[in-house]
C-alpha positions as a printed NumPy array, in Angstrom:
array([[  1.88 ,   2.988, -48.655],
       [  3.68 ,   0.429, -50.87 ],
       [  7.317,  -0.071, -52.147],
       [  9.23 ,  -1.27 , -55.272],
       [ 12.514,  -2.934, -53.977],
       [ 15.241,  -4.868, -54.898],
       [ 17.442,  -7.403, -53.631],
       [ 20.314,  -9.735, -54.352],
       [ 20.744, -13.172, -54.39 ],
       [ 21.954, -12.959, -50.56 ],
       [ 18.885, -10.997, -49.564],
       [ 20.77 ,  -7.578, -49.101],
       [ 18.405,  -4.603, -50.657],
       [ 20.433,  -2.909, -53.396],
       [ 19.57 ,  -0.488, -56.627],
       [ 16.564,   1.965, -56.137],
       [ 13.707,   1.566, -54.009],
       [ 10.734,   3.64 , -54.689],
       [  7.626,   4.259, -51.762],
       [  4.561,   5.374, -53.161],
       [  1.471,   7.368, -50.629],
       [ -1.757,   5.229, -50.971],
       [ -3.12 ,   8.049, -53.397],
       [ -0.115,   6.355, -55.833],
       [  1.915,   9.693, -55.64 ],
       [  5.621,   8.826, -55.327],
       [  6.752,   9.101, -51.597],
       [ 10.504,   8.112, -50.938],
       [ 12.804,   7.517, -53.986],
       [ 16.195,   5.764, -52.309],
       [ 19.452,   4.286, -53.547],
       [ 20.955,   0.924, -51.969],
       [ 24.215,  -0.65 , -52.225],
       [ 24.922,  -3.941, -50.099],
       [ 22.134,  -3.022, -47.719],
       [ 23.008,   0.157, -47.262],
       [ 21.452,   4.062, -48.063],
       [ 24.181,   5.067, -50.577],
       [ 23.862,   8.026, -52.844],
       [ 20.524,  10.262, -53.272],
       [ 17.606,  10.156, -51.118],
       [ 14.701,  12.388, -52.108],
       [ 11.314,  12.463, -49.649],
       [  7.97 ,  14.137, -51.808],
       [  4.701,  15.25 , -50.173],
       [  1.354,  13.797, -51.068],
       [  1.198,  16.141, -53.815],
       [  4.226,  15.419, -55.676],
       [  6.179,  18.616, -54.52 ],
       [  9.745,  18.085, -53.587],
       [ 10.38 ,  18.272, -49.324],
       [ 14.123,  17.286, -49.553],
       [ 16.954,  15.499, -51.082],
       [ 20.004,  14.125, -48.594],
       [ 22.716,  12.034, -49.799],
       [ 24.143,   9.116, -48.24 ],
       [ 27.525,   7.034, -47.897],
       [ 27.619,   3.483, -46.084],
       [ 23.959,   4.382, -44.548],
       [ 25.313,   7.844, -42.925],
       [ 24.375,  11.501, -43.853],
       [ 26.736,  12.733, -45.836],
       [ 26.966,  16.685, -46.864],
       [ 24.318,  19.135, -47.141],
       [ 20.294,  18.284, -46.894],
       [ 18.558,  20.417, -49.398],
       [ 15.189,  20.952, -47.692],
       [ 12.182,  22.624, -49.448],
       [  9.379,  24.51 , -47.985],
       [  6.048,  25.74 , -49.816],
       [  5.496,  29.289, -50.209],
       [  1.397,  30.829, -50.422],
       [  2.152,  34.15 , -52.658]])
């Protein structure tokens, strides 16, 4: 796995930081402010689908997780 991140001049992580599965299939896309999960998170599986999305305030949880689940018709 390997990551696309930023940081400030003071070393805190900030604006979006994107994980990618070894396979180069986006993993984690995450937002940052001052070093801190802040706004959307969304998690992928190794084949691109969409597992959840969870948003974030000051690095806590905050409202509903939206969680999806694959479906064999």
């Amino acid at each position: 796995m390997w990551e696309k991140e930023e940081f400030d001049s003071l070393g805190r992580q900030i604006g979006q930081s994107l994980s990618y599965f070894h396979n180069g299939q986006l993993s984690k896309v995450e937002n940052y402010e001052n070093n801190k999960l802040h706004g959307q998170s969304k998690s992928y599986n190794t084949d691109g689908t969409l597992l959840r999305i969870v948003n974030y305030k000051n690095n806590m949880r905050d409202g509903v997780w939206d969680i999806y689940f694959c479906t064999d018709d």
